[in-house]
C-alpha positions in Angstrom: 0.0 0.0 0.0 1.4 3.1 -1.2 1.6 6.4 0.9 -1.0 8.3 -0.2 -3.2 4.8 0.4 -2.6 5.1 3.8 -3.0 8.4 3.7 -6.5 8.5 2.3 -7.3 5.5 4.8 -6.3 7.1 7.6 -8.7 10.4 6.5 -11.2 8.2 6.0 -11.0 6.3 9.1 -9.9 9.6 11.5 -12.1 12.5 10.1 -16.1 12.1 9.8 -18.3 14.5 7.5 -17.9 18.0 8.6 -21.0 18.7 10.7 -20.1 15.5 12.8 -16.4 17.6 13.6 -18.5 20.5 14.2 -20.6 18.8 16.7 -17.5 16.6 18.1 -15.5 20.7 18.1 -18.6 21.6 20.4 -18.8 19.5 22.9 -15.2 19.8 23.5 -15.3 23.4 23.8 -18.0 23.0 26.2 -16.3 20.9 28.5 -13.0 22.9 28.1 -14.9 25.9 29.4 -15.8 24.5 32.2 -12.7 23.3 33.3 -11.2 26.4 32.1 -9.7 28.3 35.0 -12.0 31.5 35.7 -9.9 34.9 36.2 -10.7 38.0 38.7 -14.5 37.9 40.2 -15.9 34.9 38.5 -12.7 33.0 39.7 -14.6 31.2 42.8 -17.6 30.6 41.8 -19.9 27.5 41.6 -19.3 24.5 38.8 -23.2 24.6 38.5 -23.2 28.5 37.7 -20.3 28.3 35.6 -21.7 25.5 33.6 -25.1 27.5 32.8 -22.5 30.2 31.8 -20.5 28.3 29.5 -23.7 27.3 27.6 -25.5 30.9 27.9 -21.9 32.1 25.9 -22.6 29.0 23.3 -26.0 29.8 22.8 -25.7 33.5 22.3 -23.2 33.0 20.0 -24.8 29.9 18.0 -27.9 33.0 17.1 -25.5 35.4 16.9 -27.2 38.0 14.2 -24.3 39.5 12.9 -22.9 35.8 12.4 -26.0 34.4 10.6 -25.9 37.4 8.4 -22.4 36.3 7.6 -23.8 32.8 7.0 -26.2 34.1 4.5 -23.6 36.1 3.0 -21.0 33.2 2.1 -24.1 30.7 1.0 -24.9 33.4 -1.6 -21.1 33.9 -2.7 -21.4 30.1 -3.1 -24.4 29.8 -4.8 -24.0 32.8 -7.2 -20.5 31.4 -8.6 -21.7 28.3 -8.6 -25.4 29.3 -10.6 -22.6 31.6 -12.9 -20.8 28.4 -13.6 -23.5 26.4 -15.1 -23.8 29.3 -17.5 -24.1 28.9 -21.3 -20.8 31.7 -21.7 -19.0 29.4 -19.0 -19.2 26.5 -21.0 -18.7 27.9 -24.4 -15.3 29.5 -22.8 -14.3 26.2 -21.7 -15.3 24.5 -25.1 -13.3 27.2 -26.7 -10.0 26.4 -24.8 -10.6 22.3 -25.6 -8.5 22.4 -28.9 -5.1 24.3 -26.9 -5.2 20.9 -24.6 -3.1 18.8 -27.1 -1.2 16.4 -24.3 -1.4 16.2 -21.0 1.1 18.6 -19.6 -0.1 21.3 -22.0 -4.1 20.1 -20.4 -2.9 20.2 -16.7 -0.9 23.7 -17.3 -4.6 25.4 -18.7 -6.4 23.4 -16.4 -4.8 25.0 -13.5 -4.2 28.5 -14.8 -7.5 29.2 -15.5 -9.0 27.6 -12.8 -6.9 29.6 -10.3 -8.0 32.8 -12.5 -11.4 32.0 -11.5 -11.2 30.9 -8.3 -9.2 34.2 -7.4 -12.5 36.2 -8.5 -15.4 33.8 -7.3 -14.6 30.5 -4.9 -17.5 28.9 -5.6 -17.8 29.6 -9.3 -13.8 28.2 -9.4 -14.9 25.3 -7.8 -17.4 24.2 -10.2 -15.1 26.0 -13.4 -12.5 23.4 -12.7 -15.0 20.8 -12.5 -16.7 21.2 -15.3 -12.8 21.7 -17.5 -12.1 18.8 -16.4 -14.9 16.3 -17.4 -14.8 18.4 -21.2 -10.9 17.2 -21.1 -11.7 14.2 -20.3 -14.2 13.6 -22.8 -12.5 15.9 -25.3 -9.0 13.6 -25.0 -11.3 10.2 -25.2 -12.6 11.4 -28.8 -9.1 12.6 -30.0 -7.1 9.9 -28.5 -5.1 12.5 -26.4 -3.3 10.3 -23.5 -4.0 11.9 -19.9 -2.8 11.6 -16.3 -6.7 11.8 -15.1 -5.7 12.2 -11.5 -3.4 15.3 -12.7 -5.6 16.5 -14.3 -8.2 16.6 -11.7 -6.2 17.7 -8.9 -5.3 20.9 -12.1 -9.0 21.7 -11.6 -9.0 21.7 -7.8 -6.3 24.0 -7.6 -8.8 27.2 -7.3 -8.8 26.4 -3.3 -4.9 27.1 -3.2 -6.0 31.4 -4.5 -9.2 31.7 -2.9 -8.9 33.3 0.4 -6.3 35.7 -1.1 -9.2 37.0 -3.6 -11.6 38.8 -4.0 -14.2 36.2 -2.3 -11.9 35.1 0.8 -14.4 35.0 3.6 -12.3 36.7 6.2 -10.9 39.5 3.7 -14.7 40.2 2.4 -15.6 40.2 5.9 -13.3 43.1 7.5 -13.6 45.1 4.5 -17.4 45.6 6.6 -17.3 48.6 8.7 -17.3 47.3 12.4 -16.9 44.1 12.2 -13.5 43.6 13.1 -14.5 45.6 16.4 -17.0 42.9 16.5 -15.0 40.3 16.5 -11.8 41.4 18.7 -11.5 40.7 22.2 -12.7 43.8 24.6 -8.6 43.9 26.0 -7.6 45.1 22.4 -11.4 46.2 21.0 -10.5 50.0 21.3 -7.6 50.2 19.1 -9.0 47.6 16.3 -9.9 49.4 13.1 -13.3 49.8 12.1 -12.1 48.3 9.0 -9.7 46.8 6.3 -10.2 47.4 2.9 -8.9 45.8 0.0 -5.9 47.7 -0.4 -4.3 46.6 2.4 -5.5 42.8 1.8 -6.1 41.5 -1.6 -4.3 44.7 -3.4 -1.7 45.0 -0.9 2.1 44.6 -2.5 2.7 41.3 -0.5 0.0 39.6 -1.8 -0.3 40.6 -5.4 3.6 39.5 -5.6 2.3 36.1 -3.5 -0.6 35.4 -6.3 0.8 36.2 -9.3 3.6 33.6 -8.0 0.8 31.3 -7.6 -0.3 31.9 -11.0 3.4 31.4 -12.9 4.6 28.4 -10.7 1.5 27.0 -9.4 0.7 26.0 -13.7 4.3 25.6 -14.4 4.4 22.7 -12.1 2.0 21.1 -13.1 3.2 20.9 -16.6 6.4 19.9 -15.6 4.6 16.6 -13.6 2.6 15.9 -17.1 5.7 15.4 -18.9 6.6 13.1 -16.2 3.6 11.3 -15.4 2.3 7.9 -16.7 -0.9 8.5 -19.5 -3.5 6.9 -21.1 -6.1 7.3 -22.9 -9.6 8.2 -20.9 -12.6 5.8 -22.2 -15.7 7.6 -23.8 -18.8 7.7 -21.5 -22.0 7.9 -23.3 -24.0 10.7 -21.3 -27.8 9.7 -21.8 -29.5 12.1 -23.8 -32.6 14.0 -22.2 -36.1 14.0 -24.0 -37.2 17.8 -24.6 -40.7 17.6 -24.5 -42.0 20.5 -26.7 -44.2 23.0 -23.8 -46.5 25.6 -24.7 -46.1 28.7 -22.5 -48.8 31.2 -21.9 -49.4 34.4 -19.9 -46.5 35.3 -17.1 -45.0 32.2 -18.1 -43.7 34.0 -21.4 -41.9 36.4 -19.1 -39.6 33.8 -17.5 -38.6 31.8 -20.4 -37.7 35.0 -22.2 -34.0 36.0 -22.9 -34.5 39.3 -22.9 -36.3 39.7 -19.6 -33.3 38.1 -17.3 -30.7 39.9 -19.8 -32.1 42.9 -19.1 -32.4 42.8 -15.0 -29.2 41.2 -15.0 -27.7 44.3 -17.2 -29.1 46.8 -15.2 -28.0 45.5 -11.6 -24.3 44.9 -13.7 -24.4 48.6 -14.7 -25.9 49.9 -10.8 -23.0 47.9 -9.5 -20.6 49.9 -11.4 -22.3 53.4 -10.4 -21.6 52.4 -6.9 -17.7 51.7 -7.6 -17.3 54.7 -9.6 -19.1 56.9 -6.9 -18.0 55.7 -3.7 -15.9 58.1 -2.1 -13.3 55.6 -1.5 -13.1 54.0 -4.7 -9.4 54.2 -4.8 -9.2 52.3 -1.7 -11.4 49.7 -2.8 -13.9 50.4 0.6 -16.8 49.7 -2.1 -16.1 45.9 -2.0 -17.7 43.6 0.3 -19.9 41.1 0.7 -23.2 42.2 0.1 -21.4 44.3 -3.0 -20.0 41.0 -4.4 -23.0 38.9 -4.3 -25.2 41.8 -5.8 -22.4 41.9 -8.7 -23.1 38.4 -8.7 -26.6 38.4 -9.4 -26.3 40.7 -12.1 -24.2 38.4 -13.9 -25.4 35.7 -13.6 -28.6 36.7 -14.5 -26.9 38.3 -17.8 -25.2 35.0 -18.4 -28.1 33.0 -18.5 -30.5 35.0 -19.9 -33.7 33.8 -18.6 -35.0 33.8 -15.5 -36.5 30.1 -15.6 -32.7 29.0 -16.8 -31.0 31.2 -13.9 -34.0 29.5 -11.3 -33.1 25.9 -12.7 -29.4 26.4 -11.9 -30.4 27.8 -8.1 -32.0 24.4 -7.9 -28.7 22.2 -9.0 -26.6 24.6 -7.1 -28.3 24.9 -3.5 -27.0 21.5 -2.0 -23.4 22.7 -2.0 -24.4 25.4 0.2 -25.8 23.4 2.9 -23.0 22.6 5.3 -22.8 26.7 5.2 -26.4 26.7 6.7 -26.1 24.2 9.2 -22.2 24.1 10.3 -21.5 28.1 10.9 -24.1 28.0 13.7 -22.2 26.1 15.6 -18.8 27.6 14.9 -20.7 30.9 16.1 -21.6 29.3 19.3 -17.9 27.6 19.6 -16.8 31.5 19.5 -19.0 32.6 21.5 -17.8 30.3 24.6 -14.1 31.0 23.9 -14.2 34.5 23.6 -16.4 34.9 27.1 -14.6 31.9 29.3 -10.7 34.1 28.1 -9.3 31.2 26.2 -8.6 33.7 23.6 -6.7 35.7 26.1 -4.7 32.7 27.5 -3.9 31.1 24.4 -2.9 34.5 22.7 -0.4 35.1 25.8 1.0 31.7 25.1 1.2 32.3 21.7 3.0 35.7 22.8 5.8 33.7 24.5 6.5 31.5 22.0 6.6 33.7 18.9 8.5 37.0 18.0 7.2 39.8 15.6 9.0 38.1 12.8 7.8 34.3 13.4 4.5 34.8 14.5 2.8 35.4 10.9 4.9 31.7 9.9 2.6 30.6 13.1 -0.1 31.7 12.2 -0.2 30.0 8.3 1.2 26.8 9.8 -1.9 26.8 13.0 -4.4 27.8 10.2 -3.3 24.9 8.6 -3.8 22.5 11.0 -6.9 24.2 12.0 -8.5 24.1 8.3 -8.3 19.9 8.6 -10.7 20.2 11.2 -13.0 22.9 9.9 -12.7 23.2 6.2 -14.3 26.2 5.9 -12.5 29.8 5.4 -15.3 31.5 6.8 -16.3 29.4 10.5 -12.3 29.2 10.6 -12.2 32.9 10.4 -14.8 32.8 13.6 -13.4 30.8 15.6 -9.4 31.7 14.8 -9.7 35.0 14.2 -10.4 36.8 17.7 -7.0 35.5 18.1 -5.1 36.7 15.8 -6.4 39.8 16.1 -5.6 39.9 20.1 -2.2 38.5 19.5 -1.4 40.7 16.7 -2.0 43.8 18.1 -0.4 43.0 21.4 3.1 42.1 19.3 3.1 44.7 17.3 2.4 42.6 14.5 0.8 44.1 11.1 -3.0 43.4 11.5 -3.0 43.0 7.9 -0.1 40.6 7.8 -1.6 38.2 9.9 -5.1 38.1 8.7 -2.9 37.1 5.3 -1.7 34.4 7.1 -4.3 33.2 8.4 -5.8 33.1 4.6 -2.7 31.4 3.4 -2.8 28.9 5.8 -6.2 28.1 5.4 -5.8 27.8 1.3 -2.7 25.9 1.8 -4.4 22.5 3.3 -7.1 22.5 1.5 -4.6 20.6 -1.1 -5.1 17.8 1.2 -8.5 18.2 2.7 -10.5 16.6 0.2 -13.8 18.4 1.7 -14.4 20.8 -1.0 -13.6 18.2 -4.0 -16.6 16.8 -3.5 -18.0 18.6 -6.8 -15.2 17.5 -8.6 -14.8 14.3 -7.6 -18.8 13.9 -8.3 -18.4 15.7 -12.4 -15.3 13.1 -12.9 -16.1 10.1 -11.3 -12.4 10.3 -9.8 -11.6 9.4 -6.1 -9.8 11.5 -3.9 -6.8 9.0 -3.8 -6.6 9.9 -7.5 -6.0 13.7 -7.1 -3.9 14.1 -3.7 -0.6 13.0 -5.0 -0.4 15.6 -7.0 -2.4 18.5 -4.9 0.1 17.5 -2.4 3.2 18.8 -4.5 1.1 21.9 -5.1 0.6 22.2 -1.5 4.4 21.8 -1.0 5.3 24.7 -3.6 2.2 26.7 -2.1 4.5 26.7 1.4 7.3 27.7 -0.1 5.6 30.5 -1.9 3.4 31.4 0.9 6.5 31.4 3.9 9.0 33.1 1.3 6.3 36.0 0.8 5.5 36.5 4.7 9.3 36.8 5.3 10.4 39.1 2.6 7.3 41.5 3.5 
């Protein structure tokens, strides 16, 4: 049995679907509050009293309204890209690159490029990008006898989750570009002297990580291509998708409305073109203080109702598209209540301080990227990982002397880094291809490996 066997066996055998780690997360935090040691007046009183504290903290914080609202937010960043996806321009732009992927390495370099493109505007709309590439290639190389590495190739179309949080969609750079809700989020010790906000200039557009990406973008591909030289080929075998009967259906009335083109072009036009007006007249449009969430997912809309045209098209999409979303509904309650108990009980405090002993300004970004890391096997999600990690980093940060900013990014590149071997959020994929995740993670795991070198080289020079 080869490594990555083992490796996939243990994962399978040592990690259960993510809502059971979420639950499993919870009750641990819950006993770990207890038994947390209290500080100043609250330090002698009752285990009874502190109990029915430590579950008042979960349960404000599982229906938290400023968290939900997040919730909402990051299922419709989902669910737009993927809805924009499943598009008719989407596929005719993959369609159109099809005759550039003559081999394999030549497939896995385009494969990667463009799906880290994508992924670095819209996560979820990467996501199911480099799905759907991938099943065309597939196909495409079974009826020109092109030879292909499918697992390369595959793990090529997964690669949007090593960009993502440093984009334009990354959950926790989305979310502080809000006014106030990095005040929401610190701890009270440092909540005075945390910015109302950080905009994208400092984050996405910042020097560090635009030299950081567009490294992912040259070396990330250029990998790849150098393993599809290397790697052993064949060629894929042709499957026959069953046809779908069109039944011809008379529409009358209202009914004309949503089956016509021009209805959903038009909406979709018109929210494109009021999305611009807001950029263009914001009084901080230099800084980039017009993007957040709700601004994203409105942009969205707008194309992806122009992409599709209709609105019974755009609603049939919605439908295919709203499963992915649900472990967003049901698992960020419960990272809100796991924050909500370790910000009240002053583990963040504790653990900061230890984190304060053990670190220097200059090594405690490369901590931060290598605990996001480990952090993002247990909750593969940028957004409840943002929750529950970042009261911390903020604390710590600030108390250093640390760049705010700086860490936040590491946090990010920590998070994007093991999603290379978190197979969570290949799910899609794995579901378009008919691949296995034992298939993709070889290779995902050499991307991961140049992804730390690019990441930990980037947080040192800057």
């Amino acid at each position: 049995m080869s490594f990555f066997d083992k490796y996939i066996k243990a994962v399978r055998f040592l990690l259960p679907s993510p809502f059971t780690i979420a639950i499993v997360l919870t009750i641990f935090t819950l006993f770990l509050g207890v038994l947390w040691p209290s500080h100043g007046a609250s330090a002698n009183i009752l285990w009874s009293e502190k109990t029915i504290n430590v579950l008042t903290y979960w349960n404000n914080g599982l229906w938290n309204t400023k968290g939900l609202a997040f919730a909402i937010q990051m299922m419709l960043m989902l669910l737009l890209g993927h809805v924009l996806a499943l598009s008719k321009p989407i596929d005719k732009l993959i369609t159109q690159l099809l005759p550039f992927c003559k081999n394999n390495a030549k497939s896995a370099l385009l494969v990667t490029l463009f799906t880290l493109l994508v992924s670095w505007f819209n996560w979820g709309l990467g996501l199911v990008f480099g799905a759907i590439f991938c099943k065309k290639i597939m196909d495409y190389a079974a009826k020109s006898s092109i030879a292909l590495n499918l697992g390369l190739i595959g793990a090529a179309g997964y690669s949007g989750l090593m960009i993502w949080h440093g984009g334009i969609s990354g959950s926790s750079l989305v979310k502080i570009s809000e006014s106030g809700h990095l005040k929401d989020l610190a701890p009270e010790s440092v909540k005075s002297i945390v910015p109302e906000l950080m905009d994208f200039s400092q984050t996405v557009f910042s020097s560090m990580n635009i030299t950081i990406t567009l490294s992912l973008l040259v070396l990330l591909p250029l990998t790849m291509y150098i393993l599809g030289k290397r790697t052993p080929v064949k060629i894929p075998e042709l499957v026959k998708q069953k046809e779908e009967r069109k039944e011809e259906v008379r529409f009358i009335g209202a009914e004309k409305l949503d089956q016509s083109t021009f209805a959903g072009m038009v909406i979709g036009i018109a929210i494109v073109v009021f999305c611009v007006f807001l950029a263009f007249n914001h009084p901080s449009t230099k800084s980039f203080q017009f993007i957040n969430p709700n601004y994203l997912n409105l942009s969205l809309l707008g194309l992806a109702l122009l992409c599709h045209g209709s609105i019974n098209s755009f609603i049939k999409s919605v439908e295919k598209a709203i499963g992915g979303t649900a472990g967003i509904l049901i698992q960020f309650p419960l990272y809100f209540g796991i924050m909500g108990v370790v910000k009240e009980t002053g583990m963040i405090s504790d653990i900061a301080a230890y984190f304060q002993t053990i670190s220097t300004e200059f090594t405690y970004p490369l901590y931060t990227l290598l605990s996001a890391g480990m952090v993002n096997f247990f909750v593969p999600s940028g957004g409840g990982q943002w929750y529950i990690q970042g009261p911390l980093v903020i604390q710590s940060s600030i108390e250093m002397g640390v760049p705010l900013k700086k860490s936040i990014m590491a946090l990010a590149y920590g998070d994007q880094l093991t999603n290379m071997m978190q197979p969570f959020w290949a799910l899609p994929l794995l579901g378009i291809t008919g691949l296995k995740a034992k298939d993709i993670l070889p290779y995902t795991f050499v991307l991961m490996m140049v992804g730390l070198v690019i990441f930990f080289v980037g947080l040192i020079l800057f």
